[in-house]
The first five atom37 places (N, CA, C, CB, O) and aatype in JSON, in Angstrom:
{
  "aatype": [20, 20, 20, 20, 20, 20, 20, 20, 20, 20, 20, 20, 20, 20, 20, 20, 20, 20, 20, 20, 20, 20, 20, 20, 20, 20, 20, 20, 20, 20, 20, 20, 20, 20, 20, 20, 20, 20, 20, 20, 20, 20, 20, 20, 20, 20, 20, 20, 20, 20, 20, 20, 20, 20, 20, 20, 20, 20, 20, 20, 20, 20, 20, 20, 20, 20, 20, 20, 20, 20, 20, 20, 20, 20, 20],
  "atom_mask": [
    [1, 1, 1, 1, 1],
    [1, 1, 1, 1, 1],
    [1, 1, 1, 1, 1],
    [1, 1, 1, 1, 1],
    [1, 1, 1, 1, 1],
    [1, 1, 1, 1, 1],
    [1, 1, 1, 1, 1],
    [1, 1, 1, 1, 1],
    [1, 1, 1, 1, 1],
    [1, 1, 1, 1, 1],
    [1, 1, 1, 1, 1],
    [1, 1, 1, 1, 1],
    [1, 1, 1, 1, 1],
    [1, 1, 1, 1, 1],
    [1, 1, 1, 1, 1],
    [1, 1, 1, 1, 1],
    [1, 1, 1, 1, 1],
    [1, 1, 1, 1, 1],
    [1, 1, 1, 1, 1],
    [1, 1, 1, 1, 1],
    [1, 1, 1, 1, 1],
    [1, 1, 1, 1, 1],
    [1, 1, 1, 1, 1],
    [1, 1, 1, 1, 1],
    [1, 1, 1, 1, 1],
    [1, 1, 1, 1, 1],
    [1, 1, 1, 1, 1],
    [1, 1, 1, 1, 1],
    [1, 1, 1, 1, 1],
    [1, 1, 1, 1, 1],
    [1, 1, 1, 1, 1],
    [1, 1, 1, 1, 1],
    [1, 1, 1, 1, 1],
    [1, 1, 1, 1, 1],
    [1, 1, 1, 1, 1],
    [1, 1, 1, 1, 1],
    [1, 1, 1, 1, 1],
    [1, 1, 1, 1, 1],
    [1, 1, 1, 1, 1],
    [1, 1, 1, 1, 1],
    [1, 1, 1, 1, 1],
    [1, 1, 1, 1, 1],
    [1, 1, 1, 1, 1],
    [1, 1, 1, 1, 1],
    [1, 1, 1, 1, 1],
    [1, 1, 1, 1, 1],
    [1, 1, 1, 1, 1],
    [1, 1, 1, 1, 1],
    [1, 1, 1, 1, 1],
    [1, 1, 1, 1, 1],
    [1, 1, 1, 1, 1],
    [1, 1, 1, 1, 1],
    [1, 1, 1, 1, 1],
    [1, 1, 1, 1, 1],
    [1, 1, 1, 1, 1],
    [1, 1, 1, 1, 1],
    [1, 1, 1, 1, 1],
    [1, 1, 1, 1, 1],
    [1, 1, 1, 1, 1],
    [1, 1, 1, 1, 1],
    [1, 1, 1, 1, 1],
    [1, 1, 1, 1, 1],
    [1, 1, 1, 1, 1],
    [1, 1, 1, 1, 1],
    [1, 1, 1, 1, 1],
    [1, 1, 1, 1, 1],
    [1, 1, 1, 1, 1],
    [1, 1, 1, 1, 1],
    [1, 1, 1, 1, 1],
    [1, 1, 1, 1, 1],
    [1, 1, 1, 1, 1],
    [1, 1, 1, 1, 1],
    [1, 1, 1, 1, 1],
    [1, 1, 1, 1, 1],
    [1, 1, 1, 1, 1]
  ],
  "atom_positions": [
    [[-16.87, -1.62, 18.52], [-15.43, -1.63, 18.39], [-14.99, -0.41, 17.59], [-14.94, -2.94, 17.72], [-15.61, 0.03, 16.62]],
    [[-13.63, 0.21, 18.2], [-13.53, 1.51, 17.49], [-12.93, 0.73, 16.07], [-12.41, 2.83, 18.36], [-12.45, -0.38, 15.82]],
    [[-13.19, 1.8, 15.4], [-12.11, 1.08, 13.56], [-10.58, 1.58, 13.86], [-12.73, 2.24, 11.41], [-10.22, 2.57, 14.49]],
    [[-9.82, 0.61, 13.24], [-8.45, 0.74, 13.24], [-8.09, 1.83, 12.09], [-7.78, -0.68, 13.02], [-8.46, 1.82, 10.92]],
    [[-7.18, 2.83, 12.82], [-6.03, 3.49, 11.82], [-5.23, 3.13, 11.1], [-5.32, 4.03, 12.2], [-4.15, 3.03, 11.68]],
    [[-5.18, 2.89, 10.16], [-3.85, 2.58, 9.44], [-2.77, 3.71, 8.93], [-4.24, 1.86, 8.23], [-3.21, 4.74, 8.42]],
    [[-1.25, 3.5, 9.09], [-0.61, 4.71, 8.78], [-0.18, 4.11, 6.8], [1.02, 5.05, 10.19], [-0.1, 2.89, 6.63]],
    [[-0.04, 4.7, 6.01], [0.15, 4.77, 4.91], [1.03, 3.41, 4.96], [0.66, 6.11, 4.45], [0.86, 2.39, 4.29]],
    [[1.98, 3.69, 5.91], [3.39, 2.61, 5.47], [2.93, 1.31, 5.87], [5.02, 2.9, 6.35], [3.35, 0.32, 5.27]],
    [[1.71, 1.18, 7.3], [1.41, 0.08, 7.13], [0.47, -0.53, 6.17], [1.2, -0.13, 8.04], [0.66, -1.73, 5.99]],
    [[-0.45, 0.0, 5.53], [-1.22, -0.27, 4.29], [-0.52, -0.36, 3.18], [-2.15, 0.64, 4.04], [-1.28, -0.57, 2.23]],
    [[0.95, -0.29, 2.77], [1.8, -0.55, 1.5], [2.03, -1.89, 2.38], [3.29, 0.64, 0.93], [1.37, -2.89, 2.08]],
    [[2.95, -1.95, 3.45], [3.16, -2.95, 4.05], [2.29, -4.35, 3.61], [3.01, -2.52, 5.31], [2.63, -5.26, 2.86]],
    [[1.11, -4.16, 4.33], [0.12, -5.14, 4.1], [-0.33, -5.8, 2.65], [-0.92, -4.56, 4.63], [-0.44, -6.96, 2.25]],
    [[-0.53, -4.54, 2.09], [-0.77, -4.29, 0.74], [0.22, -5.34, -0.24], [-0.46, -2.66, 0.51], [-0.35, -6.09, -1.03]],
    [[1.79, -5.34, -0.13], [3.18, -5.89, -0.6], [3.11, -7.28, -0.18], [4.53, -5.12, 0.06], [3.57, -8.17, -0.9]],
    [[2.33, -7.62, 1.42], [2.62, -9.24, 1.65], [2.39, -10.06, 0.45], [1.66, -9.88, 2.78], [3.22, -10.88, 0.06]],
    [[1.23, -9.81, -0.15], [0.25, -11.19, -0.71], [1.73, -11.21, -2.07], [-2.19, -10.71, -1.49], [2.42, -12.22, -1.93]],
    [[2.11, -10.44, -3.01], [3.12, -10.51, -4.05], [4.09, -10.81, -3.3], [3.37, -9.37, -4.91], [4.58, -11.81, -3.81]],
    [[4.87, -10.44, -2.06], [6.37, -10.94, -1.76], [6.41, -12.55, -1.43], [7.01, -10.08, -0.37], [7.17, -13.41, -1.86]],
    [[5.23, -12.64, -0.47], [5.32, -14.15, 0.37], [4.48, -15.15, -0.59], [4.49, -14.11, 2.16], [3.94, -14.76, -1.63]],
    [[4.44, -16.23, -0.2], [4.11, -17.51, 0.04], [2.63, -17.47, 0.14], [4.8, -18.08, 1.24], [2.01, -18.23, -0.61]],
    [[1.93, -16.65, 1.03], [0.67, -16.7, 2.03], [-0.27, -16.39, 0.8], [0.61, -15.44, 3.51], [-0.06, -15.75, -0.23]],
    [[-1.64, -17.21, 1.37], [-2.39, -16.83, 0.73], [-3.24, -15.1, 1.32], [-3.13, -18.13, 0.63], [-3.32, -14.58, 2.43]],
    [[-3.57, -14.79, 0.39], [-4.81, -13.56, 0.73], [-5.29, -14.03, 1.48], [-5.88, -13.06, -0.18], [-4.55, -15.0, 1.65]],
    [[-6.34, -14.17, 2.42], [-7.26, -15.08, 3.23], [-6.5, -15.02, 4.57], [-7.47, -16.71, 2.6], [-6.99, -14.48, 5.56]],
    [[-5.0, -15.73, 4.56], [-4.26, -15.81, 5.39], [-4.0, -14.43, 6.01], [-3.29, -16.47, 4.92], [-4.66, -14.06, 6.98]],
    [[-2.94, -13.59, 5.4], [-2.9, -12.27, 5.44], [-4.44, -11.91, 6.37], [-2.75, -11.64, 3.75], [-4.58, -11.92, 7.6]],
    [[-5.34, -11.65, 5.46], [-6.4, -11.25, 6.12], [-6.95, -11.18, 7.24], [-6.94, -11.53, 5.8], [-7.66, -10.38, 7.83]],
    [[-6.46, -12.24, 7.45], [-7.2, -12.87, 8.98], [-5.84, -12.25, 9.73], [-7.53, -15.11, 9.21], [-5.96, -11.46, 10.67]],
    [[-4.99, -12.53, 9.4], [-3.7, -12.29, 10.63], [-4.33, -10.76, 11.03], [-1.58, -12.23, 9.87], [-4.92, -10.51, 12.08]],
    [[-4.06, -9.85, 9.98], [-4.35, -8.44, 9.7], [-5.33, -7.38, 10.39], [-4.73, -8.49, 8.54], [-5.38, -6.18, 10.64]],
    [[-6.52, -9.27, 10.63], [-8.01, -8.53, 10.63], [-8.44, -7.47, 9.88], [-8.29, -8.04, 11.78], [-8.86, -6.41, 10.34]],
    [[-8.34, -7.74, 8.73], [-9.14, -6.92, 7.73], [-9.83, -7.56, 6.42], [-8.23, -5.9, 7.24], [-9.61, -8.72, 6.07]],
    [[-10.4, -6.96, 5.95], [-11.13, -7.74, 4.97], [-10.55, -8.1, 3.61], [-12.27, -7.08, 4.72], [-9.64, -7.27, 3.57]],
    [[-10.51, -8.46, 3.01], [-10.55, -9.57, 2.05], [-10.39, -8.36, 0.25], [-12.51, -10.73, 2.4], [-9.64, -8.53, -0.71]],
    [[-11.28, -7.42, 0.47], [-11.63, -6.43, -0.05], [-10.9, -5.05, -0.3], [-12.5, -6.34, 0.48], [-10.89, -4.44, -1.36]],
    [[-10.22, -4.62, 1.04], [-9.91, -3.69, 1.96], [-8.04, -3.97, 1.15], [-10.46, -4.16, 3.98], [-7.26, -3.17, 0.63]],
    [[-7.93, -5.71, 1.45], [-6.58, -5.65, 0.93], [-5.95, -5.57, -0.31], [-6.13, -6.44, 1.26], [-4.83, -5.32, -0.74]],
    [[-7.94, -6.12, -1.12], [-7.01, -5.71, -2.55], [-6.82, -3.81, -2.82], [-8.12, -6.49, -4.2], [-5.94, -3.3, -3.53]],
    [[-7.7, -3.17, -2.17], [-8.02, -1.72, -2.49], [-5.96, -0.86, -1.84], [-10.04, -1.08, -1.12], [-5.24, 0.0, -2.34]],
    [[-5.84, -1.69, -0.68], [-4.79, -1.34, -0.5], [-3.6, -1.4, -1.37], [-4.67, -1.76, 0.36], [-2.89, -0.43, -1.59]],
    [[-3.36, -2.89, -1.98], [-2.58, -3.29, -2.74], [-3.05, -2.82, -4.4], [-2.49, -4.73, -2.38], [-2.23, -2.83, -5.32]],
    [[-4.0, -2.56, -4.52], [-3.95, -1.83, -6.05], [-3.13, -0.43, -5.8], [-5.72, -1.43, -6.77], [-1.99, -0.26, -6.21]],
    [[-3.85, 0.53, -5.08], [-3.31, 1.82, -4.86], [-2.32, 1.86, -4.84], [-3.54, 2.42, -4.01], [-1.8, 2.92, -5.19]],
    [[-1.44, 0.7, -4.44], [0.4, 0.98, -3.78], [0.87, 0.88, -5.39], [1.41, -0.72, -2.37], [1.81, 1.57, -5.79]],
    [[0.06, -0.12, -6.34], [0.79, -0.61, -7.2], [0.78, 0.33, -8.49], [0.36, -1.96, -7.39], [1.59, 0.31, -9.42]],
    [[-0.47, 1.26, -8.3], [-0.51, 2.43, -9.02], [0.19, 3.92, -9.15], [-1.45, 2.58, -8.84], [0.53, 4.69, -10.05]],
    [[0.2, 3.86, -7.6], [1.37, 4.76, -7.42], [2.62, 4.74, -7.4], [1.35, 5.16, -6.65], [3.3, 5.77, -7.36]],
    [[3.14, 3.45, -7.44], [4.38, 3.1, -7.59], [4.07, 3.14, -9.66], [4.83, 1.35, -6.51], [4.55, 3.99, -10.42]],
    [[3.81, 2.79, -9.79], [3.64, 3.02, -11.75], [3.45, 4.69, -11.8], [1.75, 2.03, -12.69], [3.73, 4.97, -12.97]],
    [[3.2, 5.63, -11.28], [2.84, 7.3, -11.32], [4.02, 7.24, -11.05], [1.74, 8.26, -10.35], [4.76, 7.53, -11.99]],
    [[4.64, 6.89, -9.86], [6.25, 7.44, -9.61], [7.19, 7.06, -10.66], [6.94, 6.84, -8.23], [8.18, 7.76, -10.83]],
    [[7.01, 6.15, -11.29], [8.03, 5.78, -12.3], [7.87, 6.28, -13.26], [8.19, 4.64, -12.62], [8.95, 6.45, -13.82]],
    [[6.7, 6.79, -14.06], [6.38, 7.35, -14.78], [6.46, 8.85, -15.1], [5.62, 6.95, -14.71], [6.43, 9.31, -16.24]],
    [[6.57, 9.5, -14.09], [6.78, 10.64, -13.86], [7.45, 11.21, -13.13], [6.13, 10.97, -13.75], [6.91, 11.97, -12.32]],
    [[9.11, 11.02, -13.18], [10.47, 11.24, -11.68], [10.06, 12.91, -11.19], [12.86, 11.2, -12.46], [9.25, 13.58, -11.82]],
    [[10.71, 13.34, -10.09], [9.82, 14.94, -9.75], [10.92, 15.82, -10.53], [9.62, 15.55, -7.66], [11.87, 15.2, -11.01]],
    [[10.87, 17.07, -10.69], [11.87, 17.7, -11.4], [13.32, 17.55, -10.97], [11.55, 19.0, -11.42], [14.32, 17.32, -11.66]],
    [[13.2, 17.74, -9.72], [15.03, 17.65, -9.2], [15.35, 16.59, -9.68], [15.55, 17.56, -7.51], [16.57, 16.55, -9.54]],
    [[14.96, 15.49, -10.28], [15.75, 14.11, -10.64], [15.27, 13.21, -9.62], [17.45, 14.19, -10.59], [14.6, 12.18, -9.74]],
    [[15.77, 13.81, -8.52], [15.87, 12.56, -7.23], [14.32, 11.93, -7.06], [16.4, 13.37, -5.41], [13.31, 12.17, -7.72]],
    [[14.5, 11.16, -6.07], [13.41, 10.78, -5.2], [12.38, 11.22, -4.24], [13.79, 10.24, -4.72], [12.69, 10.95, -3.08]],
    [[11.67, 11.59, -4.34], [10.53, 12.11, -2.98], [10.53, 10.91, -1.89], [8.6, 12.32, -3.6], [10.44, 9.68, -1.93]],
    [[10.73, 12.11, -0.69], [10.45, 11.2, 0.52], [9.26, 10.25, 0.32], [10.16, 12.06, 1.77], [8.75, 10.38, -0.79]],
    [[8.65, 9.24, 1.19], [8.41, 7.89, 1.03], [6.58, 8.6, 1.25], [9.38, 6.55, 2.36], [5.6, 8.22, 0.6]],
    [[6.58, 9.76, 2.46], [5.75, 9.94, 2.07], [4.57, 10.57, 1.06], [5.88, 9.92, 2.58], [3.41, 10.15, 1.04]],
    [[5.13, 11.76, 0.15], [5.17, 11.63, -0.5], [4.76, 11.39, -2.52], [5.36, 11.47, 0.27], [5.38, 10.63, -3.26]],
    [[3.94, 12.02, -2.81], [4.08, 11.41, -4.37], [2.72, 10.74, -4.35], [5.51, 10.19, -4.72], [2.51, 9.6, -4.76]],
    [[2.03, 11.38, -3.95], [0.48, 11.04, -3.89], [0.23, 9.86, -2.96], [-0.11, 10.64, -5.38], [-0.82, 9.98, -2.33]],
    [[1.02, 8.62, -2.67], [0.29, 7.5, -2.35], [0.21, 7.86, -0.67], [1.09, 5.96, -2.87], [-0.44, 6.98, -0.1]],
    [[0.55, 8.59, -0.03], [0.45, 8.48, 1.45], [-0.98, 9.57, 1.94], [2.13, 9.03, 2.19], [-1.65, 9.58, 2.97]],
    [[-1.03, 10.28, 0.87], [-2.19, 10.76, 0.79], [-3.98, 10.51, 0.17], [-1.7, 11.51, 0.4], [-5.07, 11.06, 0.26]],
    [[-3.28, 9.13, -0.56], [-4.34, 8.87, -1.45], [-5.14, 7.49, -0.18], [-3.61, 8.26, -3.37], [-6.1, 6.74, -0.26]],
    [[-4.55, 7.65, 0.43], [-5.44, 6.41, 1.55], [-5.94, 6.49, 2.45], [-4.97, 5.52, 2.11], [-6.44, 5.5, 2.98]]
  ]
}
């Protein structure tokens, strides 16, 4: 079986279920087909880089596009 791509936004995506919803991890997982492992590695990274972005706004003030600010690159 070839391995699946993931694009950045869907790995925050995935990453965000288990804290927004209801579902357990496990659940997620299986829907996802991915491992168990895979989702915490996703969901730490999002949650780290979202703490770097807050921590450090870019000089103009504003916001960096979504992609972005290390995390679309860091996966």
């Amino acid at each position: 079986m070839k391995p699946r791509k993931w694009t950045a936004d869907e790995k925050l995506a995935i990453g965000m279920e288990g804290l927004k919803e209801k579902r357990s991890v496990a659940k997620i997982c299986r829907e996802h087909k991915i491992s168990q492992t895979l989702y915490y590695r996703w969901r730490d990274k999002s949650l780290s880089a979202s703490r770097q972005r807050r921590a450090s706004p870019p000089a103009g003030g504003g916001f960096d596009s979504v992609g972005e600010g290390g995390f679309g690159d860091g996966f």
